[in-house]
C-alpha positions as CSV (number, residue, x, y, z in Angstrom):
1,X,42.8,16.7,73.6
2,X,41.2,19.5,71.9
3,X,38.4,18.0,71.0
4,X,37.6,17.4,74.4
5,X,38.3,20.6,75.8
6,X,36.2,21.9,73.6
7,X,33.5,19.2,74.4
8,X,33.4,20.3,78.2
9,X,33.6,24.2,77.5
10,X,30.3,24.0,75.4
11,X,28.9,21.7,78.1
12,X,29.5,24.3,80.7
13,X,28.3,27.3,78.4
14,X,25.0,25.1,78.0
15,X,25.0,24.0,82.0
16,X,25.6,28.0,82.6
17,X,22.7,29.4,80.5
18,X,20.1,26.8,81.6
19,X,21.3,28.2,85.6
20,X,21.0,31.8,84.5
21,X,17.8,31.0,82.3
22,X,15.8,29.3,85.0
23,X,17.4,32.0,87.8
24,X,16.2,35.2,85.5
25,X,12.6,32.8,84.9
26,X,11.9,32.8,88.5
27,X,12.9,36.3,89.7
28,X,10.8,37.6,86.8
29,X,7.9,36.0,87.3
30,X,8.0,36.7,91.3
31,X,8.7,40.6,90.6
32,X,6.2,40.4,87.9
33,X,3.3,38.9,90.2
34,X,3.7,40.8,92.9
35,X,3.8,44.5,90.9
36,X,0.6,43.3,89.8
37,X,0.3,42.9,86.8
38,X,-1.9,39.7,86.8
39,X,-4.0,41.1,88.4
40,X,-4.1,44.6,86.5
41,X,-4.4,42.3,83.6
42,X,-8.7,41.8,82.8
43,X,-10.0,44.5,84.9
44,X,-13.3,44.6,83.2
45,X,-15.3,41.5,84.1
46,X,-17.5,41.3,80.8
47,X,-14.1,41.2,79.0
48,X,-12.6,38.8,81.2
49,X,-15.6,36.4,80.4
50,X,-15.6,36.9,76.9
51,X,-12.2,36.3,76.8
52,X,-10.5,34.1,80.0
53,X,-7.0,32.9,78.6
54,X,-5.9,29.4,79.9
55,X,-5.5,29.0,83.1
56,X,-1.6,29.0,83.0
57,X,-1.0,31.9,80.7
58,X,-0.8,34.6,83.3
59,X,0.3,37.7,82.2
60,X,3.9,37.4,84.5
61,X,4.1,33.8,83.1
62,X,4.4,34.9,80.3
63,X,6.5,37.1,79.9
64,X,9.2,34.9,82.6
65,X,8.8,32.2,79.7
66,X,9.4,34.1,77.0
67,X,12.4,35.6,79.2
68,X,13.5,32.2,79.8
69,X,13.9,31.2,76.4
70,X,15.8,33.8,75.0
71,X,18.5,33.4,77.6
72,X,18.5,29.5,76.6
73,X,18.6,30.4,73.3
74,X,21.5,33.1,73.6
75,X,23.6,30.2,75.2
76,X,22.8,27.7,73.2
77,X,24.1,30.0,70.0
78,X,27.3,31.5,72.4
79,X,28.2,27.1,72.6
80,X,27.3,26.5,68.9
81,X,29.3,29.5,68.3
82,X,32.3,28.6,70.7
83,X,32.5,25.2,69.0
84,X,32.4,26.2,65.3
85,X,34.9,28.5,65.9
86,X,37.4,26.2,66.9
């Protein structure tokens, strides 16, 4: 049965960093968007022009994805971790 038990605890390390991962994704980018930094972001319009990023890669975007990942990560290494040292 140890096997298993240690099946369902890296399942609910993996269940619990994808939770916390999204949650800390969309707090970011809310608290990011609305302290403005999208919009601070390009100020000068002949810049802005020259150099318009994709439409999706907003400034609090990124940064939320880049936060997201690194908690997904982190968990994914805590399971892989909890597993290889049983």
């Amino acid at each position: 049965m140890g096997s298993a038990d240690d099946l369902i605890g890296t399942l609910v390390v993996l269940i619990v960093a994808l939770i916390v991962a999204r949650i800390v994704r969309d707090v970011l980018q809310r608290v990011l968007a609305r302290a403005g930094i999208d919009r601070s972001h390009g100020r000068d319009a002949d810049a802005a022009r020259r150099r318009r990023p994709p439409r999706g890669l907003r400034p609090s975007w990124v940064i939320a994805t880049v936060a997201y990942w690194s908690v997904l990560l982190t968990g994914v290494v805590l399971a892989v971790s909890r597993t290889a040292g049983s």
